[in-house]
N, C-alpha and C positions, 0 to 999 in steps of 0.2 A: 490090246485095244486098237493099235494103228493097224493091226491085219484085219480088223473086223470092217474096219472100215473103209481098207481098200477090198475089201471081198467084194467081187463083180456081182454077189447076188444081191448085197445091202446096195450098190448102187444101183443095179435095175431097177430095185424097190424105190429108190429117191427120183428114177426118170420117170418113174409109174406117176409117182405122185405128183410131180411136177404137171405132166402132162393130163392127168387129170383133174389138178386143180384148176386149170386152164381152159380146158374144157366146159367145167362146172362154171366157171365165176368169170374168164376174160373176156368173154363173150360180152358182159354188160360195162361198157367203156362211158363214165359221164361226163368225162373229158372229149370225147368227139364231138359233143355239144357247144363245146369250151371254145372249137379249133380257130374259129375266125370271127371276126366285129359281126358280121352278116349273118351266121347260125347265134350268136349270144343276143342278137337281137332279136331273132327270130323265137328265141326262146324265153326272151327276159319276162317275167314273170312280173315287174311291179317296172310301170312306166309314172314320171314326173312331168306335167305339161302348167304351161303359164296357166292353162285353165282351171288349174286346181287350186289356185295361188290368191291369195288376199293382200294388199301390199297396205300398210300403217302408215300415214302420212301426219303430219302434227303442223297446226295450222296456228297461226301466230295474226294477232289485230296489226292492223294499219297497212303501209303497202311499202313494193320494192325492197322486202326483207325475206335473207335465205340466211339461216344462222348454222352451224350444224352444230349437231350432240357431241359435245367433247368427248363424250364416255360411247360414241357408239359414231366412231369416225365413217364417214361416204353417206348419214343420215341425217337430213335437214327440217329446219322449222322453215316454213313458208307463211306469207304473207298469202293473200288468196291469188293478188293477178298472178305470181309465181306458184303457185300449185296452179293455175289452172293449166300454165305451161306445162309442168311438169306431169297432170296426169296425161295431158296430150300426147305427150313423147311418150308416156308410158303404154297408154293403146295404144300406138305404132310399133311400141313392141311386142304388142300381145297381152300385156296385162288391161283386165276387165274391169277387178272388183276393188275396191278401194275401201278403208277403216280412218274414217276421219277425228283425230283429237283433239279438242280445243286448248292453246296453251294460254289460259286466264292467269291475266297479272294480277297480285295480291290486291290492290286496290278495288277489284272486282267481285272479291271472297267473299260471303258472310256464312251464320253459320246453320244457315237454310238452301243454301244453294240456290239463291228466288234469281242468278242471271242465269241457270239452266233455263228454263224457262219461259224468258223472255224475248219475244219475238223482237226485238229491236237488237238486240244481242248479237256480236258479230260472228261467233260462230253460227248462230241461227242461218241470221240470213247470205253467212257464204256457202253453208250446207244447201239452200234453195238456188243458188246461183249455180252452186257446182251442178245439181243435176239437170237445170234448165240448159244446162252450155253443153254436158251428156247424157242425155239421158238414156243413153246406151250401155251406158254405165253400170255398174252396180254400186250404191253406197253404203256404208254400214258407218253405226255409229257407237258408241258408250254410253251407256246408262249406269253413273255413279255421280254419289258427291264430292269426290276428293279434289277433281279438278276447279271445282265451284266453292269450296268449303275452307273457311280459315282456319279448320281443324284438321284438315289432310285425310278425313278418314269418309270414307264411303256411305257410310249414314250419320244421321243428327246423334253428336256427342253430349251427353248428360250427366252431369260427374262421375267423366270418366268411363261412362257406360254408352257403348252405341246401340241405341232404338232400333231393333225391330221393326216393329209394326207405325209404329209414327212414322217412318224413312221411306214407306212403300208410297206413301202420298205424293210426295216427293219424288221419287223415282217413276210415277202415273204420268203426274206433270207433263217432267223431263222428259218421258219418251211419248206423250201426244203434238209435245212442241217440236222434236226431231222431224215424228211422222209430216205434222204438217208443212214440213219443208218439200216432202215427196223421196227422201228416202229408200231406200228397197229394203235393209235389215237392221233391226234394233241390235244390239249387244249389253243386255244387262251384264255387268259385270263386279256386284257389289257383295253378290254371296249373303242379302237379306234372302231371310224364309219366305215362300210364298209370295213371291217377286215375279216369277212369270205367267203363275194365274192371276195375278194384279194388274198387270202391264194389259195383257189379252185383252182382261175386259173392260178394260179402259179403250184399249184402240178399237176394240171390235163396237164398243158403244155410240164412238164417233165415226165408223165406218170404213174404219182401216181394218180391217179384215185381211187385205190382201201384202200387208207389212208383214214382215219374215222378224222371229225372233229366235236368235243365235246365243242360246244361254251360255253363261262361261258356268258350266254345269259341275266339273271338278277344278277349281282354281284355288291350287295351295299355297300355303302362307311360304311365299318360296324367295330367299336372298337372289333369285337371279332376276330379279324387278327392278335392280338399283338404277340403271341408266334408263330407264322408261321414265324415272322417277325423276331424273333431272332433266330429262325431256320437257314433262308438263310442271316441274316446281311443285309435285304435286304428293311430296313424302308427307307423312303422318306428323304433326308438330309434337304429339306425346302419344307414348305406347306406340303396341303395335297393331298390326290385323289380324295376329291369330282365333281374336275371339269370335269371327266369320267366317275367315280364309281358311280354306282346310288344312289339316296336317298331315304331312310329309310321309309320318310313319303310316297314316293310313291307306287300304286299297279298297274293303268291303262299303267304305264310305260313299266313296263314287259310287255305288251301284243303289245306295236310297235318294242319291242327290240325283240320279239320272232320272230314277224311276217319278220322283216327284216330278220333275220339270219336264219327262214329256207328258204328261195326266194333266199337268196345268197348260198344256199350252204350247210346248218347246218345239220350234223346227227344224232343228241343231242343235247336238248337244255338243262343248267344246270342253277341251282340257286344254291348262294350262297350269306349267310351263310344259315346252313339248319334248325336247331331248332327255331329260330325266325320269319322264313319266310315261316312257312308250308303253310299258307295263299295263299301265290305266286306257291308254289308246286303247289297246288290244283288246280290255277287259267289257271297254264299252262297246265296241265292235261286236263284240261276242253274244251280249247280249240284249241290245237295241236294236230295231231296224232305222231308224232314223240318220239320216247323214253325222258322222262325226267332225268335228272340225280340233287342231290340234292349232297353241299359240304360240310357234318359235317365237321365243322373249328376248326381249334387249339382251339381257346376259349373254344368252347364250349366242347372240351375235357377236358382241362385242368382245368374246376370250377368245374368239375364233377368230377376230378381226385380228387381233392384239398378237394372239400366235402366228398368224400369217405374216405379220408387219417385223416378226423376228424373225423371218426366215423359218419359223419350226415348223409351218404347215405349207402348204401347198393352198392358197383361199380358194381355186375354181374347184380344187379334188374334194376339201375338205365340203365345200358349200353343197353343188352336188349329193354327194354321199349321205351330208344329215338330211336335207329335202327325203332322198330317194327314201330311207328308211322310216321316218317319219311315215310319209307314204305307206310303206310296208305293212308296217305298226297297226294299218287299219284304218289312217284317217285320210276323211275323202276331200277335203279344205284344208289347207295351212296356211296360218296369216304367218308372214315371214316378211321379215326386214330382208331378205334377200331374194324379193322377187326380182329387183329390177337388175340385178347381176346375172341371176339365172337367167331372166332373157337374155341378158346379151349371149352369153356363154354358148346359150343353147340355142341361138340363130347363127353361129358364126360356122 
């Protein structure tokens, strides 16, 4: 065997093939694409810009108050003269679009939600303030009960049962009294049936036509909601929300909930949460023309934050990288707690 294989004609046979494999195949190198920052950019196939970017802000009554989210450190509740600051410096840095959430103290709750509503109410009238002082801006806002509701739950509770069809009145309301702040995009985000052809012909009747609505079109009953949820005080007092919120195990689902909500009305469809469900991005992508929007969630900020703050991650690599993919995924909006990192990151 060791003669055969020093036989000069078994090696001419292995230079042959050498050289003709190289021939055939080394020609196509997709690492010379690779070689420098300048060709990887020249080739980068999925780019991340503030203008993609929705940035979550959580707005607190009274003044001269910036609290942050224990559970979602570097993110704060504001008082409004302090978000007005703060969305300032955030246009300076490029971010536009803004998701405003009212954090209602319990004494404010009932179990109609009637201070959504009310035009005297002080997220009302900081939502009209905000956009008179930009109106360069874009705002978007929530349409649910749970912030408003001594029940924690998105629609009117009935023992133990959440209403449907009762909760869409409610949620009409809610989002004519946004609109009439001057707003630019509603965000139902309740997961009641037939909510966005409700909403439509409510605003279109009063002559909001020209209001954008950003359905949370596949939003699953997903544990990475927990620090959003101490954001607005705004957890469920009993049960849970899977009997609206989608389920985790599901994919086909998304594609009746999409299809409903652009028929009714939708000019956005969004998923949420967004790192675990790029799958569903993609799916909706695939088969909608309408803008996708995906909602990187508290959670999934705040394990990334918490891995960063031990040294196990890298925050500017790791933040990046979920954007960029996200991105990838399909979707053309992401509301991310880490818009205003990414700017800095990405002006420096």
């Amino acid at each position: 065997m060791k003669a055969f294989f020093e036989n000069g004609y078994f090696l001419s046979l292995l230079r042959r093939d050498i050289i003709q494999f190289k021939q055939n195949t080394m020609n196509i190198r997709p690492r010379r694409n690779r070689k420098s920052s300048v060709i990887r950019s020249m080739v980068e196939e999925t780019k991340v810009t503030t203008a993609d970017l929705i940035f979550p802000l959580f707005l607190l009554e009274g003044e001269k108050k910036q609290v942050e989210v224990a559970s979602m450190p570097g993110i704060y509740r504001y008082s409004l003269d302090l978000m007005l600051k703060e969305i300032e410096t955030c246009m300076d840095m490029g971010i536009s679009a803004f998701d405003v959430f009212p954090v209602v103290e319990e004494h404010h709750k009932d179990k109609m939600a009637t201070k959504s509503a009310d035009s005297a109410f002080f997220y009302l009238k900081a939502l009209k303030k905000i956009k008179n002082t930009f109106p360069e801006a874009c705002i978007m806002t929530d349409v649910a009960m749970d912030p408003y509701s001594e029940d924690g739950h998105d629609g009117i509770v009935r023992d133990g049962e959440i209403l449907n069809d009762e909760t869409l009145k409610v949620l009409g309301e809610m989002a004519l009294a946004q609109a009439d702040t001057g707003i630019d995009i509603i965000g139902p985000s309740d997961m009641m049936d037939g909510r966005v052809g409700y909403i439509r012909e409510v605003l279109d009747a009063q002559g909001y036509q020209d209001v954008s609505i950003m359905s949370y079109t596949a939003k699953y009953a997903s544990a990475f909601y927990g620090p959003f949820r101490d954001a607005l005080d705004s957890a469920p007092k009993s049960g849970d929300k899977k009997s609206y919120q989608m389920n985790p195990a599901n994919r086909r689902e998304a594609l009746i909930e999409a299809s409903l909500d652009m028929q009714e009305g939708a000019d956005f469809l969004m998923v949420k949460p967004a790192m675990a469900y790029m799958d569903i991005i993609r799916l909706l992508k695939d088969h909608f023309d309408l803008p996708i929007a995906a909602y990187n969630v508290s959670g999934e900020y705040a394990m990334l934050v918490a891995a960063a703050e031990k040294g196990w991650l890298d925050y500017n690599q790791v933040m990046l990288e979920t954007l960029l993919c996200i991105k990838r995924s399909g979707a053309d909006v992401i509301l991310t707690y880490f818009a205003k990192d990414f700017a800095k990151v990405t002006r420096l």
